[in-house]
C-alpha positions as CSV (number, residue, x, y, z in Angstrom):
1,X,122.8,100.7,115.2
2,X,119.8,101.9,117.0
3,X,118.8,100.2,120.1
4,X,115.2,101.7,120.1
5,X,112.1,100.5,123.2
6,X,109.2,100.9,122.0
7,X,106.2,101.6,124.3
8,X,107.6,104.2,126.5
9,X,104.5,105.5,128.6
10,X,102.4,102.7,128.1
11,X,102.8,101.3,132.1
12,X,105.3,102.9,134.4
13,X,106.8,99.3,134.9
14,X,107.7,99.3,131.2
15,X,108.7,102.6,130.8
16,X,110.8,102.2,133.8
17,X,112.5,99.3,131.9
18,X,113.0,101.3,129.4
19,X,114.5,104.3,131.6
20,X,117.0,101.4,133.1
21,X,118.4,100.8,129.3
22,X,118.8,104.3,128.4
23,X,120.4,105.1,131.2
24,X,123.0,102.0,131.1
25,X,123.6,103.3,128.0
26,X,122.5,100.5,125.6
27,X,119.2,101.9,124.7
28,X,119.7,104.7,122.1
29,X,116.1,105.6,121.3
30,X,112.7,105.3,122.5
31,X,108.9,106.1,121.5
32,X,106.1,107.4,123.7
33,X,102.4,106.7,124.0
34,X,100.5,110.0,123.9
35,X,96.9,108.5,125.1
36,X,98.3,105.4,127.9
37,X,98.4,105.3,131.6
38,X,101.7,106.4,132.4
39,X,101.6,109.1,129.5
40,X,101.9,112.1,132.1
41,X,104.8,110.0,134.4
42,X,107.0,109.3,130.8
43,X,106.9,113.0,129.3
44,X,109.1,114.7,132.1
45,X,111.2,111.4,131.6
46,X,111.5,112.1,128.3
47,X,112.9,115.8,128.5
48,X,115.0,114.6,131.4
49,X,117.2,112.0,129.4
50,X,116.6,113.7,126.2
51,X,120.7,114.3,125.9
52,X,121.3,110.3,126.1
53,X,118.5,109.3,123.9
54,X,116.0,110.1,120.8
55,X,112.4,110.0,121.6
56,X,109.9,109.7,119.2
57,X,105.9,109.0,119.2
58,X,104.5,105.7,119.3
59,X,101.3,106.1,117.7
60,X,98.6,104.1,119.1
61,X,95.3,103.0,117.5
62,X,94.1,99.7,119.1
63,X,94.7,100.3,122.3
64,X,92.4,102.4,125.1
65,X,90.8,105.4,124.2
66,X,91.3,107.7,121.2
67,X,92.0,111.2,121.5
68,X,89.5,112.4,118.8
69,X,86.3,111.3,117.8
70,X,87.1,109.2,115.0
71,X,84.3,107.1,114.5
72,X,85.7,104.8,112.0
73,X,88.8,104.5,114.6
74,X,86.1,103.1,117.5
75,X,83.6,100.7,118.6
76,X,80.6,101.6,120.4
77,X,82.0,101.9,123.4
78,X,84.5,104.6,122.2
79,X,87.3,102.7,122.4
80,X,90.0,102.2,119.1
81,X,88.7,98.5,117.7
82,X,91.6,95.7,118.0
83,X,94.0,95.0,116.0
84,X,92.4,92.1,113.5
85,X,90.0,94.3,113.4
86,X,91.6,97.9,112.5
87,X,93.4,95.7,109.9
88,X,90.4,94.7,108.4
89,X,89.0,98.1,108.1
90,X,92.6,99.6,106.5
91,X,92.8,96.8,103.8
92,X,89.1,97.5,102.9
93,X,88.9,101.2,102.8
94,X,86.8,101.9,106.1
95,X,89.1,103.8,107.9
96,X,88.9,108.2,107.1
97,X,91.7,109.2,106.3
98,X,90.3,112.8,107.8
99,X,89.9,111.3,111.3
100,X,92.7,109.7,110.7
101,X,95.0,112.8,110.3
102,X,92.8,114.5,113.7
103,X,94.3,111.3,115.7
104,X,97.5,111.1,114.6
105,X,98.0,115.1,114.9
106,X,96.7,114.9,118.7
107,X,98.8,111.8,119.6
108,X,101.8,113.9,118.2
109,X,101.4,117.3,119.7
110,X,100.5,116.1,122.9
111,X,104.0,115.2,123.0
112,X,105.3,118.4,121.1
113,X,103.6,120.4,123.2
114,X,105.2,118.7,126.1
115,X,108.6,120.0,125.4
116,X,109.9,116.8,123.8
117,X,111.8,117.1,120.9
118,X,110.5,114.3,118.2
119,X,112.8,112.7,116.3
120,X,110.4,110.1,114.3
121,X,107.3,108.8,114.5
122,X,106.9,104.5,114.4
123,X,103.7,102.5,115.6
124,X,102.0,100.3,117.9
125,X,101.9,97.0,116.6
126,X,103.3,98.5,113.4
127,X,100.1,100.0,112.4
128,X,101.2,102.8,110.9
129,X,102.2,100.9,108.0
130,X,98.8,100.1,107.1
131,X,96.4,101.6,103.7
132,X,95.3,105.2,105.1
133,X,97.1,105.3,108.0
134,X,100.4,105.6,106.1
135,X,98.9,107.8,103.9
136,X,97.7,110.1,106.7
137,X,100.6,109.6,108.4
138,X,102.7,111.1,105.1
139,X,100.2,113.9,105.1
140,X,100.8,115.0,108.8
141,X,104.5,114.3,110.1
142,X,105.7,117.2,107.5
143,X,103.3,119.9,109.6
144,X,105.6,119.2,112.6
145,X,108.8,119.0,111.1
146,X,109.4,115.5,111.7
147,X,111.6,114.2,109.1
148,X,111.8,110.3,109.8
149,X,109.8,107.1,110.5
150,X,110.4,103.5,111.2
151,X,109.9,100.9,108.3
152,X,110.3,97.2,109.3
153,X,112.0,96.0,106.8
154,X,114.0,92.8,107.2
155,X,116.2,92.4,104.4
156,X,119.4,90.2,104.8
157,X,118.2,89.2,108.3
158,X,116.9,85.8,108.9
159,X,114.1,84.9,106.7
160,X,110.9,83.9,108.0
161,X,108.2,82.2,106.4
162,X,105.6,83.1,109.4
163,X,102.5,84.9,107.6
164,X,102.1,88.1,110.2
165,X,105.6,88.5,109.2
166,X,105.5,88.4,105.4
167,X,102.8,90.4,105.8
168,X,104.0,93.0,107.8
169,X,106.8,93.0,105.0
170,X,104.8,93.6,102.2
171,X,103.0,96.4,104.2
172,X,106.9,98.0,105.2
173,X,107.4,98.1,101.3
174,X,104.3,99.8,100.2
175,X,104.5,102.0,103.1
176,X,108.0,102.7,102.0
177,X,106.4,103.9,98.9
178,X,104.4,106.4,100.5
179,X,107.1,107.8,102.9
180,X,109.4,108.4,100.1
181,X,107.2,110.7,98.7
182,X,106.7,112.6,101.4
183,X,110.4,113.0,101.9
184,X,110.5,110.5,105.3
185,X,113.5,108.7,106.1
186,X,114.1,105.0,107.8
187,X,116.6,103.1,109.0
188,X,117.9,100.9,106.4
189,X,116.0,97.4,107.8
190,X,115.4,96.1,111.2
191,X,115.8,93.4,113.9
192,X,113.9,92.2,116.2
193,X,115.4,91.4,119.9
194,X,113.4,88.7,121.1
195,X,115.0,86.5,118.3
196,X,118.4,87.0,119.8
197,X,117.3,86.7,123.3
198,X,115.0,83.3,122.2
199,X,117.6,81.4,120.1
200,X,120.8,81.0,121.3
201,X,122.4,79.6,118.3
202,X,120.7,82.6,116.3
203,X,122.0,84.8,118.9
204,X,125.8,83.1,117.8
205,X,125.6,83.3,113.9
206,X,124.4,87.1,113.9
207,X,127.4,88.5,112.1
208,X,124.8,90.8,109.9
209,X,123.2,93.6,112.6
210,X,124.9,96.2,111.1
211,X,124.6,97.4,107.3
212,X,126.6,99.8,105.3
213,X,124.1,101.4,103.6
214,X,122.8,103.0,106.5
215,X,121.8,102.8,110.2
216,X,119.8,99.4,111.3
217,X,117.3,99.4,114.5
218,X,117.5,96.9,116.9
219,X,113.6,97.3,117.9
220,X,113.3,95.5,121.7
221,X,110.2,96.1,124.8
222,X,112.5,95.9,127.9
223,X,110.4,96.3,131.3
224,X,110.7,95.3,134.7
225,X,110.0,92.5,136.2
226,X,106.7,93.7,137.2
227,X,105.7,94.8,133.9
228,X,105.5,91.1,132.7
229,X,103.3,90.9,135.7
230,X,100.9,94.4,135.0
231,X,100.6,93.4,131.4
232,X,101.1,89.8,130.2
233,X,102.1,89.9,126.5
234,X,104.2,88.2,123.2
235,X,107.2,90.1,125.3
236,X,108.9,88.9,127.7
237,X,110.2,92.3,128.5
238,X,112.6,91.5,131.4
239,X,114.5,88.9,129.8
240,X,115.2,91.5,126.9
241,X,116.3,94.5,129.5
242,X,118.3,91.8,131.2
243,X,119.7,90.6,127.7
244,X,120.4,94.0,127.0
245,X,122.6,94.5,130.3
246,X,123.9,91.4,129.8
247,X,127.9,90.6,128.4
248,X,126.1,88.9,125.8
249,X,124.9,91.8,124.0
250,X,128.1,93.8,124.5
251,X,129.6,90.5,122.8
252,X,127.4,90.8,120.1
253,X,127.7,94.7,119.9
254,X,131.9,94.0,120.1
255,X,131.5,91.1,116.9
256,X,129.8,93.7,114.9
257,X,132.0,96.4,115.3
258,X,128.3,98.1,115.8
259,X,128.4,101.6,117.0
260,X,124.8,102.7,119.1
261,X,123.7,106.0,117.4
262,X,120.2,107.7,118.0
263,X,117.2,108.1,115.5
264,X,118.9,111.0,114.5
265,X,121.5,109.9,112.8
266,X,118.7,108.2,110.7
């Protein structure tokens, strides 16, 4: 299992959170934002606990500022457009796949070039799934030697008949598409933390976290306390760092005779 954070860089209250996990040993992996406030206070992070965790890149294009000039990426006022509205543009072919390829190259070597050592590249919001951007994604991850990338497939886990989630489904499977041919690897399926940490009696029944077909990702947005505070959100991100300190998810790690590896064992 990979216990991956995503978000690393985004606040230094979150990526602290995230710092706490690695360094209690229950968060295996981790993702930075190359164009965020606390970009420049994660990187030397990043190389620092490199040897007890896999970093990768958390690509980012709905939030702040691109890092090229993408006009079909940004609004007038030069920031990326929101979410809805990114997703619009992806599922009716206005996004360039050209400026595309620009942002996601910059967002990646600013990292690269900071000494880290990449081990995949997953998304913000899970935008990289989308039309184009996986495409561009495929195109560029090769150019760097990056061999793997997150899909967020369910499978077995519980179903859900929410529509941003059979959504995002649909989009892991096409994207999946796309990967393959590029020769990109993924853990087999994921799960998401805050349904463990929400439901008790979910939190009880999960017998199924691990797979033998391959490694699963445990994907979670631990923070401090203040981090709920600096950036109110859908994640409660100190109830999942103190879930993931807690005996609870060592009980749950124990019941699924899961052993924490990093993305590159992926």
């Amino acid at each position: 299992m990979i216990v991956h954070a995503d978000d690393f860089g985004e606040t230094v209250e979150i990526t602290d959170g995230i710092r706490l996990g690695i360094e209690a040993g229950v968060v295996t992996s981790t993702s930075v934002m190359a164009n965020m406030p606390a970009t420049l206070y994660a990187l030397p992070l990043a190389r620092r606990l490199a040897d007890r965790a896999s970093f990768g890149v958390h690509l980012n294009f709905c939030e702040g500022r691109p890092m090229t000039e993408g006009g079909t990426l940004m609004g007038r006022q030069g920031e990326f457009h929101p979410k809805r509205v990114l997703f619009t543009r992806a599922i009716t072919g206005l996004l360039s796949l050209r400026e595309l390829e620009a942002e996601i190259t910059a967002q990646v070597a600013r990292v690269h070039d900071a000494g880290v050592r990449i081990s995949h590249v997953d998304g913000h919001k899970h935008l990289h799934q989308l039309p184009a951007v996986s495409s561009a994604l495929a195109n560029v991850l090769p150019r760097f030697g990056i061999e793997r990338v997150r899909l967020t497939r369910l499978r077995r886990v519980v179903a859900s008949n929410k529509p941003s989630t059979l959504v995002r489904e649909f989009l892991a499977w096409r994207g999946s598409r796309v990967f393959a041919r590029a020769g990109l690897r993924s853990p087999v399926r994921t799960v998401d933390l805050r349904a463990l940490v929400d439901d008790e009696l979910l939190h009880r029944r999960m017998k199924s976290i691990v797979d033998p077909a391959g490694p699963v990702e445990l994907c979670c947005h631990p923070g401090t306390p203040a981090a709920d505070l600096g950036k109110p959100g859908s994640h409660q991100r100190a109830a999942e760092l103190d879930y993931l300190l807690s005996p609870r998810f060592r009980e749950l790690l124990t019941a699924n005779r899961a052993q924490l590896v990093t993305y590159w064992k992926v």
